[in-house]
ZAZA-13641 format. One record per residue (C-alpha): residue number from 1; residue in one letter; chain; x, y, z. Coordinates in nm, 2 decimals, decimal comma. Each point is the difference from the previous one (the first is absolute). Layout:
// ZAZA-13641
(NUM; "A"; "A"; (X; Y; Z))
...
// end
This chain:
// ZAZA-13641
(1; "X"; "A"; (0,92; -13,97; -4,94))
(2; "X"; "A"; (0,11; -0,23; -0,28))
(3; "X"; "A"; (-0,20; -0,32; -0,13))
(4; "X"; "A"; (0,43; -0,16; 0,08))
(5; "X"; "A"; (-0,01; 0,17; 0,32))
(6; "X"; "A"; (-0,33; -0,18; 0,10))
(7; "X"; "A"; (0,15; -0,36; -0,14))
(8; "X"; "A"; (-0,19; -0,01; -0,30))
(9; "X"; "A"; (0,14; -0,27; -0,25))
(10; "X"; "A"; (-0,22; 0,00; -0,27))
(11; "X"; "A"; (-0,20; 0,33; -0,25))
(12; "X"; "A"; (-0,27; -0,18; -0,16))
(13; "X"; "A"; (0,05; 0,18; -0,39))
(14; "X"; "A"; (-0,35; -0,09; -0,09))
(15; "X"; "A"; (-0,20; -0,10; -0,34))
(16; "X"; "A"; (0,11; 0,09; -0,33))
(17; "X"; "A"; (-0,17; -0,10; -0,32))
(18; "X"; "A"; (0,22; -0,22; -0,24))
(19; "X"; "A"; (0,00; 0,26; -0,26))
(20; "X"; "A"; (0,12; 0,24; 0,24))
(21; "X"; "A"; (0,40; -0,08; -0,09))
(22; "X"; "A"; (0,16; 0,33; 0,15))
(23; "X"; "A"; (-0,16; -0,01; 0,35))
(24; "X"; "A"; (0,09; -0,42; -0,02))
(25; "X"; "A"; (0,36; 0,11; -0,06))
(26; "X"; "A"; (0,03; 0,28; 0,25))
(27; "X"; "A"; (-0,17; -0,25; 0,26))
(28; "X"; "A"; (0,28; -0,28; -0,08))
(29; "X"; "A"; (0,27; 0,27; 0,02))
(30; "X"; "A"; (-0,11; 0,05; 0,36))
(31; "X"; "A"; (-0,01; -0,43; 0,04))
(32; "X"; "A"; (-0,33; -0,04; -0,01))
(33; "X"; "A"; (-0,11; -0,38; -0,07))
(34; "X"; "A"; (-0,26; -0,05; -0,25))
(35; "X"; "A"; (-0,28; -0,26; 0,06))
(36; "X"; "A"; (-0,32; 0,02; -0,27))
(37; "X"; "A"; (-0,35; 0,01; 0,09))
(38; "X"; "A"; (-0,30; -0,13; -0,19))
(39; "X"; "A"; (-0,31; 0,16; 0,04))
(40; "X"; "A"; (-0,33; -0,16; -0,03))
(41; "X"; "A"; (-0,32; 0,17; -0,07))
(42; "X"; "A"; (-0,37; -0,04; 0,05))
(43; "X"; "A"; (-0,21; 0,01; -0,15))
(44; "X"; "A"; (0,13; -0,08; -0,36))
(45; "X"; "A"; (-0,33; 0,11; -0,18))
(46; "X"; "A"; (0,03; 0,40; -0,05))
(47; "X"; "A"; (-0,27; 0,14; 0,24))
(48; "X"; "A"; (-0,35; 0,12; -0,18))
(49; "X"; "A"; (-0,08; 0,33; -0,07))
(50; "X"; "A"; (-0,25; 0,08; 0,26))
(51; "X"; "A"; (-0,17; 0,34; -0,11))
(52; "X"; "A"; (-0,14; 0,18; 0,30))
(53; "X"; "A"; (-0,19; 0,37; 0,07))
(54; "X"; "A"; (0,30; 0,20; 0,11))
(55; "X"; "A"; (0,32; -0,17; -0,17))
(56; "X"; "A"; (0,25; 0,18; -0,25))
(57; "X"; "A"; (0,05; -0,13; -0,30))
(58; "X"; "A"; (0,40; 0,01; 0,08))
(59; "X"; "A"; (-0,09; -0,22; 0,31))
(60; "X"; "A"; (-0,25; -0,26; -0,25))
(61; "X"; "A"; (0,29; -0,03; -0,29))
(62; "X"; "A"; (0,29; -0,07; 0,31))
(63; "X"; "A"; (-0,06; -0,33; 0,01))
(64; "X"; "A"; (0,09; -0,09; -0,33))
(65; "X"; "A"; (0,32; 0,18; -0,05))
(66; "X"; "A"; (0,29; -0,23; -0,07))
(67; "X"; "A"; (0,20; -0,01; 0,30))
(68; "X"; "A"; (0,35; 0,05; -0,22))
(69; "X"; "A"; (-0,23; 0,35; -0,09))
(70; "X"; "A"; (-0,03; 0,07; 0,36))
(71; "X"; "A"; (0,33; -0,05; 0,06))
(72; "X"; "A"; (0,14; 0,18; -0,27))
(73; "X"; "A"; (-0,24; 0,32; 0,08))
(74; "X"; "A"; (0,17; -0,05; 0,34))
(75; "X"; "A"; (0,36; 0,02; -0,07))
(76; "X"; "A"; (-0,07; 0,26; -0,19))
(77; "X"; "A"; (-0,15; 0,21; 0,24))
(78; "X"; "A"; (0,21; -0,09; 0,28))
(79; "X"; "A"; (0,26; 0,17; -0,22))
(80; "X"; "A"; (-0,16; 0,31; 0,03))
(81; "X"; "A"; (-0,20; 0,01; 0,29))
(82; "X"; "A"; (0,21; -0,26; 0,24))
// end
């Protein structure tokens, strides 16, 4: 059966990052209303590298990756594994 069928009013579009401007626009196209959110983190100090018997040196250097480099790796391979 349809979401109309069952009375549903509302789709909930979900999050898109600000930089995202194509999926912003396709999402207003459908009349989506925008509201922002801010996000707050803790804790503000980068965490310490811990080294430990066992751990990878991918998982030790992790922590200190910019997150604009995380995200960036991730668009980029949600391109071509997504």
């Amino acid at each position: 059966m349809d979401a109309k069928q069952h009375g549903l009013k509302e789709v909930d579009l979900g999050r898109s990052d600000v930089h995202e401007t194509g999926l912003s626009v396709f999402k207003d196209r459908l009349g989506a209303v925008r509201s922002y959110l801010t996000y707050l983190r803790y804790p503000l100090d980068p965490p310490r590298l811990v080294v430990t018997s066992g751990t990878s040196w991918p998982q030790k250097l992790a922590p200190y990756i910019p997150d604009v480099l995380v995200a960036f790796g991730g668009r980029l391979l949600y391109r071509h594994f997504g």
